[in-house]
C-alpha positions as CSV (number, residue, x, y, z in Angstrom):
1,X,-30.0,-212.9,117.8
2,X,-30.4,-209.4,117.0
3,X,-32.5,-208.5,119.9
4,X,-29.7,-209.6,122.2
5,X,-26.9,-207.5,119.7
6,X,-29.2,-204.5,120.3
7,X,-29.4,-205.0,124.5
8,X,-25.4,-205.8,124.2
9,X,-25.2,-201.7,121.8
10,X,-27.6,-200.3,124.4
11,X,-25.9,-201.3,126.9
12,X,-22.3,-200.4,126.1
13,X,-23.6,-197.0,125.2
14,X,-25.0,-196.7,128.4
15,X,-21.6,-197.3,130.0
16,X,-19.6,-195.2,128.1
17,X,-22.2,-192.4,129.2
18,X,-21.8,-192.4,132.4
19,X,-18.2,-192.9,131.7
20,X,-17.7,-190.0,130.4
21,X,-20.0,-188.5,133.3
22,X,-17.4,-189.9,135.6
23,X,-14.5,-189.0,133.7
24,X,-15.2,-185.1,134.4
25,X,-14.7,-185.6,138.0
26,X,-12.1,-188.5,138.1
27,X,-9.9,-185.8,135.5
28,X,-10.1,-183.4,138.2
29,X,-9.3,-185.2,141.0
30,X,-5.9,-186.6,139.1
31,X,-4.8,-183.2,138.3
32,X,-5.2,-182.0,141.6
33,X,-4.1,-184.8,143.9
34,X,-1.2,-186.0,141.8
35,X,-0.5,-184.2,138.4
36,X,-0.2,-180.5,140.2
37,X,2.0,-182.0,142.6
38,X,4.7,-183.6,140.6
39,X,4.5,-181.2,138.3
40,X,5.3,-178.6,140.6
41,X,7.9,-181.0,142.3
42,X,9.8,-181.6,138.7
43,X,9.9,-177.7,138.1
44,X,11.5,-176.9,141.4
45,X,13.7,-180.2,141.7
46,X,14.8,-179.1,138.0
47,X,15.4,-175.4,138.2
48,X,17.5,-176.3,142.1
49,X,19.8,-178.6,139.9
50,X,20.2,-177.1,136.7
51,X,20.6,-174.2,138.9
52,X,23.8,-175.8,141.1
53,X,25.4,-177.6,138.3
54,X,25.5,-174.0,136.3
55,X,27.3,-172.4,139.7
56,X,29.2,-175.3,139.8
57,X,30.6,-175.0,136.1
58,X,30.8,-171.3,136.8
59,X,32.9,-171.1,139.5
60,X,35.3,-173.7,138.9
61,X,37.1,-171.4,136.7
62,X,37.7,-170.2,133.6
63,X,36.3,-172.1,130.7
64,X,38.5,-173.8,128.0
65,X,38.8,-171.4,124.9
66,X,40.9,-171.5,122.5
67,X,43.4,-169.2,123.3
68,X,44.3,-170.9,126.8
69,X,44.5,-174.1,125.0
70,X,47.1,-172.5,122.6
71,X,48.7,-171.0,125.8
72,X,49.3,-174.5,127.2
73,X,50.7,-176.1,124.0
């Protein structure tokens, strides 16, 4: 019983060796073919929208203050 316990340890520590091992490369290859990307995609979709909505609010006039609101009392 604890022969087989001690092939089942050895064993996972084996895997989660090369895991790791394998993790260095697989981390990598994420980042570069699909966290960069979308990253890059939500920083330029976001700074194009935030960017028209601001001109939008900007030039359709004047913004409420309180003194126009008294003005239109």
């Amino acid at each position: 019983m604890i022969f087989a316990k001690g092939i089942i340890g050895g064993w996972l520590i084996a895997l989660v060796a090369w895991m790791v091992t394998a993790a260095h490369w697989t981390i990598g290859q994420i980042a570069v073919t699909w966290l960069l990307p979308a990253t890059l995609g939500n920083i330029t979709g976001g700074v194009a929208i935030v960017s028209l909505l601001n001109c939008g609010q900007v030039r359709s006039g004047e913004p409420e203050t309180v003194a126009s609101r008294r003005r239109s009392k």
